[in-house]
PADO-393128 format. One line per field, with one value per residue (C-alpha): residue number from 1; residue in three letters; x, z, y. Coordinates in nm, 4 decimals. Layout:
k: [NUM/...]
r: [ala/...]
c1: [X/...]
c3: [Z/...]
c2: [Y/...]
***
This chain:
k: [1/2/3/4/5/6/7/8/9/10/11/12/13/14/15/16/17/18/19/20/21/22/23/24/25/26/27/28/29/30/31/32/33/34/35/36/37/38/39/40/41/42/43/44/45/46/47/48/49/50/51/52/53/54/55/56/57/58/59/60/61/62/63/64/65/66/67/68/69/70/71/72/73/74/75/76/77/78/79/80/81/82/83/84/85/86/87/88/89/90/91/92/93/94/95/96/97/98/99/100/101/102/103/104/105/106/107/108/109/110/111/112/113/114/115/116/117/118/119/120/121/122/123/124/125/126/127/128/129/130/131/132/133/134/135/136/137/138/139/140/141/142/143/144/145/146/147/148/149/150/151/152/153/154/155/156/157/158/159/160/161]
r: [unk/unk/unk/unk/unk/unk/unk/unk/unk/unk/unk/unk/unk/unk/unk/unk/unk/unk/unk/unk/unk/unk/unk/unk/unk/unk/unk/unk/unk/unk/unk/unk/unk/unk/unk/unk/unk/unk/unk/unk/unk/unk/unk/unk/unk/unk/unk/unk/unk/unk/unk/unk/unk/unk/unk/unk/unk/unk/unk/unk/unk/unk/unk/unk/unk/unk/unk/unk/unk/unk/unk/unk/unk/unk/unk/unk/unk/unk/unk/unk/unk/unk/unk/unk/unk/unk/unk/unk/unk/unk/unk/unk/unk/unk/unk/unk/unk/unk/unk/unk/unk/unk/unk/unk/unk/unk/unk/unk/unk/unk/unk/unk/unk/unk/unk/unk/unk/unk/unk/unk/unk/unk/unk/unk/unk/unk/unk/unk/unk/unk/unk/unk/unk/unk/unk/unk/unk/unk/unk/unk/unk/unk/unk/unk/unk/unk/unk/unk/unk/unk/unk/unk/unk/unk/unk/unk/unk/unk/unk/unk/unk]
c1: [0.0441/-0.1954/-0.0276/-0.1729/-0.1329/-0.3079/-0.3251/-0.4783/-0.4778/-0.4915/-0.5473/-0.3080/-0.6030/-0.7036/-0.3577/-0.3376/-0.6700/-0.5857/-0.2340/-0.4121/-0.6787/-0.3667/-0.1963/-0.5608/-0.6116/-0.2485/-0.2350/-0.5676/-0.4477/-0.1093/-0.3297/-0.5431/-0.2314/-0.0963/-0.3861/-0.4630/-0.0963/-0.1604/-0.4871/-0.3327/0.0098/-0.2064/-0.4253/-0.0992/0.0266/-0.2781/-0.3239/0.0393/0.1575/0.3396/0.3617/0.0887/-0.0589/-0.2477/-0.2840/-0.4508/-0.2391/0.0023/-0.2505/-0.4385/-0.1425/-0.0743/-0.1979/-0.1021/-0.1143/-0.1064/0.0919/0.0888/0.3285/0.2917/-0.0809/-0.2163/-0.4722/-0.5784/-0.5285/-0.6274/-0.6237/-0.8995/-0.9332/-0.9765/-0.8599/-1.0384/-0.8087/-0.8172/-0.5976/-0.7584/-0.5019/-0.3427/-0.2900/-0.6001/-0.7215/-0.4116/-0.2844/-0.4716/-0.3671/0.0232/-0.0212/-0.2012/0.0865/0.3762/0.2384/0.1192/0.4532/0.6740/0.4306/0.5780/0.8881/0.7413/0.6677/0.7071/0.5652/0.3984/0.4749/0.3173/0.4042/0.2850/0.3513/0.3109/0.3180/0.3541/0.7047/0.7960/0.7222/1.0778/1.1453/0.8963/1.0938/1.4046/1.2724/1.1810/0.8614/0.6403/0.4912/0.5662/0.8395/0.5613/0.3798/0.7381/0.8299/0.5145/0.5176/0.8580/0.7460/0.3910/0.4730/0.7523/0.5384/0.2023/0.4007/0.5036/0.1377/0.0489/0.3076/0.2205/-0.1440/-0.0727/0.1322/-0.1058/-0.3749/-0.1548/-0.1401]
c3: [-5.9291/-5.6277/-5.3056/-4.9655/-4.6336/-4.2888/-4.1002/-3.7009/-3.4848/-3.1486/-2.8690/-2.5683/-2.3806/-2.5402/-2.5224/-2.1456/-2.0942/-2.2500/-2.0783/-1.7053/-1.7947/-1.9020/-1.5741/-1.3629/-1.5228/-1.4557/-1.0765/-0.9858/-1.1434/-0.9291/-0.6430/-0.6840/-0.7590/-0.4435/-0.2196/-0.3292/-0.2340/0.0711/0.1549/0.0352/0.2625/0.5370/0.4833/0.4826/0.8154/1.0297/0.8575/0.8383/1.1450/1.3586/1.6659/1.9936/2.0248/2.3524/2.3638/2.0174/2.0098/1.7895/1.4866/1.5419/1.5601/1.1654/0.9052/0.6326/0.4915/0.1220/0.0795/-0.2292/-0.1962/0.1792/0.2526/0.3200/0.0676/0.2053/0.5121/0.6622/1.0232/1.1899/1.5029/1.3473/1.7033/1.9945/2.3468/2.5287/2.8235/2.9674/3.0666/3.0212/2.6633/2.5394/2.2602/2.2075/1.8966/1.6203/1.7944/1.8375/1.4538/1.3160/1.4917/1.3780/0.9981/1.0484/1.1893/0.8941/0.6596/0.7494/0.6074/0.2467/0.0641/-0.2600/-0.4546/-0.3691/-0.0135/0.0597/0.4475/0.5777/0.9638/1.3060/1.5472/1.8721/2.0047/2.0366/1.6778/1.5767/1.8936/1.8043/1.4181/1.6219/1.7139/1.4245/1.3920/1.0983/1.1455/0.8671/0.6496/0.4358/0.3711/0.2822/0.0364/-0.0751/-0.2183/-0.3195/-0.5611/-0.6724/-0.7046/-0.9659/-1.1819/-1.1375/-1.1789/-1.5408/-1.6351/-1.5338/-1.7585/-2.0612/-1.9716/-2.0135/-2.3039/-2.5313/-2.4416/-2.5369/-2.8631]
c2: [1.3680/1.3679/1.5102/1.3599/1.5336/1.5613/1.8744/1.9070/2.1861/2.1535/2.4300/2.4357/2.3969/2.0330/1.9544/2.0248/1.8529/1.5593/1.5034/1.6225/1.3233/1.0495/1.0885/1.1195/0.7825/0.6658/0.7965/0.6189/0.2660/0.2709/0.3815/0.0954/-0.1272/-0.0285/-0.0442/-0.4314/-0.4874/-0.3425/-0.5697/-0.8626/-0.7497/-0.7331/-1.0448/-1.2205/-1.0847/-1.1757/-1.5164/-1.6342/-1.5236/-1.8530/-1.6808/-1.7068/-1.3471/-1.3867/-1.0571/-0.9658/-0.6634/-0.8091/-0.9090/-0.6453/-0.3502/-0.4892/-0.2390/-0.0350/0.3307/0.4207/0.7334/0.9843/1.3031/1.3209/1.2839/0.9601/0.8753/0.5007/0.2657/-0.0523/-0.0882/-0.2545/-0.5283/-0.8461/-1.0854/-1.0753/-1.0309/-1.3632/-1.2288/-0.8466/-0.6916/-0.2762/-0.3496/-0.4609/-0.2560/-0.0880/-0.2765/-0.0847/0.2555/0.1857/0.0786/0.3635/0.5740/0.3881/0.4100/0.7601/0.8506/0.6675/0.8321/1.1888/1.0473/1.0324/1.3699/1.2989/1.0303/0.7014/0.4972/0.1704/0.1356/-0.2135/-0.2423/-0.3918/-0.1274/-0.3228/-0.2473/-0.6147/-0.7241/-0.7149/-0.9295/-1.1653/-1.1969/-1.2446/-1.5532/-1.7176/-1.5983/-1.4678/-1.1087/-0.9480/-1.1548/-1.3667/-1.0351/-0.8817/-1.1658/-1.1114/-0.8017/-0.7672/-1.0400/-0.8565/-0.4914/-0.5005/-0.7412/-0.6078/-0.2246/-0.4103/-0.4960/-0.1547/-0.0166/-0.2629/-0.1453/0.2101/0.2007/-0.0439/0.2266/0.5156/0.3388]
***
């Protein structure tokens, strides 16, 4: 009677390298997952907004950082209205919402943070009055991340196979 068998040795070394690789792969497809959330988040805000920002400020303070164990890895804040009113203010929306993000960002040492904002002071006044800043982009994402997180997952454990 014939006996079959398989033998492999492995080094701790390989074994090491080849787990370090897995979750290099893994890390950069939730980054990327979370990033186009963010874009999209953000693409949403400025579009969808139903409230008159004479100012700019308001549009442009919207933005988001990408955070991974502390350390901010991506953001998107850039002026996308022009100011049709000069005034004190002008130019100030991308700066108060770099800070806010920046500052919330502290808050998250460990593990991924996708921190989508409008930094002007007012913008929770503004929602108080029926008006869209941030709530499509919200509903948004709480409806993308879990299922595009579950595609990832399939993803990852089809190629693991």
């Amino acid at each position: 009677m014939a006996k079959y068998g398989f033998s492999a040795a492995f080094g701790k070394g390989e074994v090491h390298n080849t787990f370090a690789e897995y979750a290099l792969r893994v890390h950069r497809a939730i980054e990327t997952v979370m990033q186009f959330i963010g874009e999209e988040c953000v693409k949403i805000a400025r579009e969808q907004g139903t409230y008159n920002d004479i100012t700019g400020n308001l549009r442009n303070s919207i933005g988001y950082v990408l955070v991974k164990n502390g350390d901010i890895i991506c953001k998107n804040f850039e002026e996308r209205v022009a100011s049709k009113v000069i005034d004190a203010a002008n130019g100030k929306g991308i700066l108060q919402g770099q800070a806010l993000a920046e500052e919330l960002a502290k808050r998250f040492t460990k593990g991924y943070a996708l921190i989508v904002v409008a930094g002007m002071h007012y913008a929770h006044y503004v929602e108080s009055l029926n008006k869209d800043v941030l709530d499509s982009a919200e509903r948004y994402a709480l409806q993308r991340v879990p299922k595009l997180m579950q595609m990832l997952k399939t993803q990852i454990y089809k190629n693991a196979n």
